[in-house]
N, C-alpha and C positions, 0 to 999 in steps of 0.2 A: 392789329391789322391797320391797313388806312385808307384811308376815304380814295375813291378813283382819279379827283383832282390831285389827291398829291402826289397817286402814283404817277398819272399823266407828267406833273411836274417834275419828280427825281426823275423820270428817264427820257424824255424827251431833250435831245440836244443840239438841235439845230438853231442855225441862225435865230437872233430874236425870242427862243425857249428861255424860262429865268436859269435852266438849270444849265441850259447853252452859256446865258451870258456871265453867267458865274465861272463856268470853265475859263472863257475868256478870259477873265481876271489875272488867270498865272497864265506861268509860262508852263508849254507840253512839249514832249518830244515830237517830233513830225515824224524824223526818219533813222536809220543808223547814219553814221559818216559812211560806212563801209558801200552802200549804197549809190554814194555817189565819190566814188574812187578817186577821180585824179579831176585837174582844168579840162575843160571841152569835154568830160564823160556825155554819156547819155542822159538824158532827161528823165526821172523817173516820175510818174502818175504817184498823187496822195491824196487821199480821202480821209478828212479830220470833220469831224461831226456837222458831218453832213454838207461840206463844201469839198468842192471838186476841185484840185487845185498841180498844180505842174511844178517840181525840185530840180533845180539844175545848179551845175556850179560851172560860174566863169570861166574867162582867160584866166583869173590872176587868183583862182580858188576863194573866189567870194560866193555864198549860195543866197541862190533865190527862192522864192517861194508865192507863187502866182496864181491866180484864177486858172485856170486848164485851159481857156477858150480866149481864141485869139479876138482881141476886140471889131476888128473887120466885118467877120462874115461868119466868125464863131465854129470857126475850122480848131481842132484839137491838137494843141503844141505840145502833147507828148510827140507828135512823129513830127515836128519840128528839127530844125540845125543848129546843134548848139558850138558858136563861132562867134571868133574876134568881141567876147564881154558883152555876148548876147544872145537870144534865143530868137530863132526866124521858122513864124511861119512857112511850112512849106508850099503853101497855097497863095501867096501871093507877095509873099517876101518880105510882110509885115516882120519890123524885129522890137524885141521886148529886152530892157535891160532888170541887174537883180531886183532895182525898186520898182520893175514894172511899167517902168517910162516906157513909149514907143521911143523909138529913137531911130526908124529906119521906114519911109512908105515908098518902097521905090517903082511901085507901078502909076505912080501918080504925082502933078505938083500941088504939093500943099506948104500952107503956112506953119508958123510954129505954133500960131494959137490951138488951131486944128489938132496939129500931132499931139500936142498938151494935154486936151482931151481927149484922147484914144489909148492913154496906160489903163493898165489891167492891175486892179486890186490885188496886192502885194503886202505881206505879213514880215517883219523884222526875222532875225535868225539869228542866233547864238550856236556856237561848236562849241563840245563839253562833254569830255567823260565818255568819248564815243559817238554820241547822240548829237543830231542837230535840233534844237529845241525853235521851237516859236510862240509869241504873243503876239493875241488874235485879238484883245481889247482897242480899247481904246490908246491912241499912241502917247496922250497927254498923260495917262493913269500906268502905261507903264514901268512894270515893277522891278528891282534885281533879282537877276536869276538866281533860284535861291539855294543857298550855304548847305546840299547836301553833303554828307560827307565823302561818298564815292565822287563827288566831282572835288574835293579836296587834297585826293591820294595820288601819287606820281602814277604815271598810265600804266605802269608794268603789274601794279598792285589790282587793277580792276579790268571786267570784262564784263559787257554787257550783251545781251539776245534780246530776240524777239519773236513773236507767233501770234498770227491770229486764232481770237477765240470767236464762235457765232452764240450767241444772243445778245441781250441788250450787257451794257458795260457794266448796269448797276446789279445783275447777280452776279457776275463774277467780283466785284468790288464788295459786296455782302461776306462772299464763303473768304474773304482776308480777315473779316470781323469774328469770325464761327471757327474760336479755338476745338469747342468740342465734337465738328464734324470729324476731327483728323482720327480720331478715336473708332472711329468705323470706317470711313471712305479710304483711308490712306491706310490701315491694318492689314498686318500678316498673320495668316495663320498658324497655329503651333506645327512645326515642324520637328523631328526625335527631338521632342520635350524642348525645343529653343525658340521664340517668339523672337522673332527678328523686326527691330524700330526700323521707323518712316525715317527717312533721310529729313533732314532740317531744325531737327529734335532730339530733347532724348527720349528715351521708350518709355518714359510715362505719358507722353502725347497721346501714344496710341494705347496703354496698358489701362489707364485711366480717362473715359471718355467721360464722366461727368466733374462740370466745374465752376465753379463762382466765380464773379467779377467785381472788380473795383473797378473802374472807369474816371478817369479826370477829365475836364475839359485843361487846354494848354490853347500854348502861344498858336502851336502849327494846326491844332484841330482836336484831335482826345487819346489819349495814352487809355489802350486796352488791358487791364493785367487778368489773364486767366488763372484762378487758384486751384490746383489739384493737391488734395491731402492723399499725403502719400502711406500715410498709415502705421506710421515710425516716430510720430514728433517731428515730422518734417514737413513742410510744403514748397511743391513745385511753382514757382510764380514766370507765367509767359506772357511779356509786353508787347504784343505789337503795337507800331505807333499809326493813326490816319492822321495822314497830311495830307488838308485843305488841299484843291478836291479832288485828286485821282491817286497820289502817292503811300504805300504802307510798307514802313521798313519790318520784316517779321525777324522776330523774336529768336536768338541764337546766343549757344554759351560763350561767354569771354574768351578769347584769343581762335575764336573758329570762324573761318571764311565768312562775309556776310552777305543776305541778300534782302534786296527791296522787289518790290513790284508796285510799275507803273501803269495803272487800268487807263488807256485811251483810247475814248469812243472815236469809230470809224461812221458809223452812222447808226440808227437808233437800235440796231439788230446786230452789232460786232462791232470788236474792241480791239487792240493791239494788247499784249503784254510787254512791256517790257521790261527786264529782269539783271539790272546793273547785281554783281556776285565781285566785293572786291574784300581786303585783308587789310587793315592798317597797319601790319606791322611788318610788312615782306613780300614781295614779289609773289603771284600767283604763283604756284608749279605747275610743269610739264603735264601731269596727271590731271590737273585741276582743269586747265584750258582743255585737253581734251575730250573730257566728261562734259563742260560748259559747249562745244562747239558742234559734238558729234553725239550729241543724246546720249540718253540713261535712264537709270531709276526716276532722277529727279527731272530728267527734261526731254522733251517728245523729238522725236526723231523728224526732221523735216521734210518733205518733196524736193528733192534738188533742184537747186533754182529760182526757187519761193521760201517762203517764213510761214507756209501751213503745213501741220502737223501731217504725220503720216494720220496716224491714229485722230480719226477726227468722224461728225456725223456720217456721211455718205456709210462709212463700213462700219456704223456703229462703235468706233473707236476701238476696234479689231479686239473685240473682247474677245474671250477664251475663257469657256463656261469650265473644262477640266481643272484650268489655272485656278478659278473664282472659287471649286470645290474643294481646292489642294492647295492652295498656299496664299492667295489674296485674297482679301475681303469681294474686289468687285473685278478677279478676271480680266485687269485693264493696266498694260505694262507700267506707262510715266504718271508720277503722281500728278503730271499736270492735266494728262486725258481724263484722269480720274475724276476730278475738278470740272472738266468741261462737260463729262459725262451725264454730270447731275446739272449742270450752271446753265447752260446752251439751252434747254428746254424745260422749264416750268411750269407747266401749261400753258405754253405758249413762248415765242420768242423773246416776247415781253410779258414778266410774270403778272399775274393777277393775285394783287397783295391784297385786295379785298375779301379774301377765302382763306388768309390763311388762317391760323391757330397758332400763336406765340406762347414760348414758353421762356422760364426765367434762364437757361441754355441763351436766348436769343437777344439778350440785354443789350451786347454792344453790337450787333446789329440797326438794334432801334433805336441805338444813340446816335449813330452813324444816320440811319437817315435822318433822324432830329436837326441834327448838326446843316447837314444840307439842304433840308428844307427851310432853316431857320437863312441860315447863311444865303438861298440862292430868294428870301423873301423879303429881307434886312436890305437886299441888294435893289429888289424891284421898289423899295419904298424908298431909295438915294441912299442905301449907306453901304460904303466901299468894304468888303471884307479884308478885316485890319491884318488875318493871317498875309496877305499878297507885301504889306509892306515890312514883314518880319522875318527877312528873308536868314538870318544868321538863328534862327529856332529852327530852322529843320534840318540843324546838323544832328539832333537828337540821336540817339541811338534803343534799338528795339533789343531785350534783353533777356533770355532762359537764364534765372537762379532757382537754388535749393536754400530755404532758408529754414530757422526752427520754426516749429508752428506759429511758436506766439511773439517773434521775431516783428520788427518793423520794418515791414518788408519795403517801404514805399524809402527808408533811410538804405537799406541793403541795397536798391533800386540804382537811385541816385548817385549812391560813390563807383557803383559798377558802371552804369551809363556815362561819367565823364571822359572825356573824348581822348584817346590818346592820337598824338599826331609825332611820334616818332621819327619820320621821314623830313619834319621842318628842324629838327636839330641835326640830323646827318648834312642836311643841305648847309648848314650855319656851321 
């Protein structure tokens, strides 16, 4: 368990939190591109741990990213005009360029010095892999955006979502570390004698819920490998990898689709997901984007119009207690509501890790918060966390093998995880 200062610490992440200023350090996704479609779109409202901040894209498709409140009178530039490579208060015509320069006070004469100081705090932005990313640090320590490999692949190969989760970011970021929750929350029941596997796996995930861990620390933060004995002379070995501080590429067999998930706190009680799903070796299919765009097993159906979940608290995440007795473990369609079902509420929004009871199940959990509390404390004492400057380690790749039991598995590991990038010799 841990002390209440340090739970205070991992999940607190506002401005000035250590575990706030450690986020700062890398670069996050804000928003999708999709979000902000063409030049002159709409402004969209974002809330990144615990600042309130305005996305818009220029004339000439350059995006901003700004404090929400116009420096004036502190009028709200989401119902702003976004026009001619800037954003204008509607309330008095104040205009904001993407670095948040005023650059327009036309109910008044003023000087330059004046207008100088009246921009509005404004964060850098990167386009990538669908996503517009930003770093919220310091502008002297900022890092390269870093060497995923979905940001590697030609765009046809990858496809990224989104959806909010409600509780704090760091138990949804926990059940990425918790191979052997999938073994119950994500289980089907036997149906005429057939157990049907979880999507993202093979069916020892769910067939075999107890498992050992090997755990490394690495360049990008700690390689997870869950070991399930399969009871044959064989064991199942699942890596996921955490990457410093919200990224986990999970664990899938060589040449099958892959996916990461990116936990970003919205503020200390909700999180974004976001879930880049891309192929190094070929073009998504037709099939594939469809399942990716319009829910499924593996992903919640949305409110048209928003990126929340049909299935979500309000209706209890539309369980179906017939379903739960008949063919699912928890009654709850997308393994992702499944996930939220338990993660969203732990006694409390924010769980209280002083109560728990750990068990050796729980290992790379506790390294995971080790990691962060080490990393977000290393930071408050002046030392830079060295993952932000290694940006070419998190191309890593997370990896489902079958190896012989007594196999070295961490060598099996290694020659599976090198990177193929097929698409830079077609291009050549």
């Amino acid at each position: 368990m841990l002390s209440k200062e340090e739970n205070e610490l991992l999940t607190r992440i506002g401005p000035g939190t250590p575990m706030g200023t450690l986020f700062r350090r890398f670069w996050i996704p804000a928003l999708l591109s999709e979000e902000l479609p063409g030049p002159d779109c709409a402004p969209v409202r974002v809330t990144l741990m615990n600042e309130k901040l305005i996305a818009f894209r220029d004339t000439d498709g350059k995006v901003g990213l700004l404090n929400r409140y116009c420096s004036h009178r502190g009028a709200d530039l989401f119902y702003g005009r976004n026009e001619e490579r800037g954003l204008r208060c509607v309330y008095h015509g104040w205009k904001f360029d993407v670095k948040g320069r005023c650059i327009e006070i036309p109910n008044a004469t003023v000087g330059s010095a004046f207008m100088n100081k009246c921009g509005l705090k404004s964060y850098p932005t990167q386009e990538s892999g669908g996503m517009i990313w930003t770093y919220m640090g310091p502008p002297e320590l900022m890092p390269e955006l870093p060497h995923y490999e979905f940001l590697q692949v030609p765009p046809s190969h990858c496809y990224v979502s989104k959806f909010r989760a409600e509780g704090n970011y760091l138990q949804s970021l926990e059940g990425e570390c918790d191979s052997g929750h999938v073994g119950f929350l994500h289980r089907y029941l036997q149906q005429d004698g057939v157990s049907a596997a979880s999507a993202g796996g093979q069916n020892f995930v769910t067939r075999i819920p107890h498992v050992s861990w090997e755990i490394d620390e690495t360049d990008y933060g700690l390689m997870m490998a869950a070991q399930r004995d399969l009871g044959d002379g064989r064991a199942n070995w699942r890596a996921n990898l955490f990457m410093l501080p919200h990224t986990v590429p999970i664990a899938t067999v060589r040449g099958v689709t892959m996916t990461c998930h990116i936990r970003v706190p919205i503020d200390d009680e909700s999180s974004w997901l976001y879930r880049p799903r891309w192929n190094p070796s070929r073009p998504l299919t037709v099939n594939e984007l469809a399942q990716f765009k319009h829910g499924g097993e593996d992903y919640p159906e949305l409110i048209p119009g928003t990126y929340i979940p049909k299935e979500n608290k309000s209706n209890d995440y539309m369980i179906d207690r017939s379903v739960q007795r008949h063919f699912s473990y928890t009654g709850i369609r997308s393994l992702a509501a499944q996930d939220m079902a338990v993660q969203s509420d732990q006694a409390g929004v924010i769980a209280d890790r002083t109560q728990e009871n750990l068990v050796s199940a729980d290992r790379a959990v506790i390294m995971m918060r080790q990691k962060l509390l080490k990393s977000a404390r290393d930071l408050q004492a002046g030392k830079e966390p060295p993952e932000a400057k290694r940006p070419e380690s998190f191309s890593a790749r997370a990896l489902d093998i079958v190896v012989p039991i007594d196999a070295d598995w961490r060598h099996e590991m290694r020659a599976a995880m090198a990177p193929e990038r097929p698409w830079v010799a077609a291009a050549s």
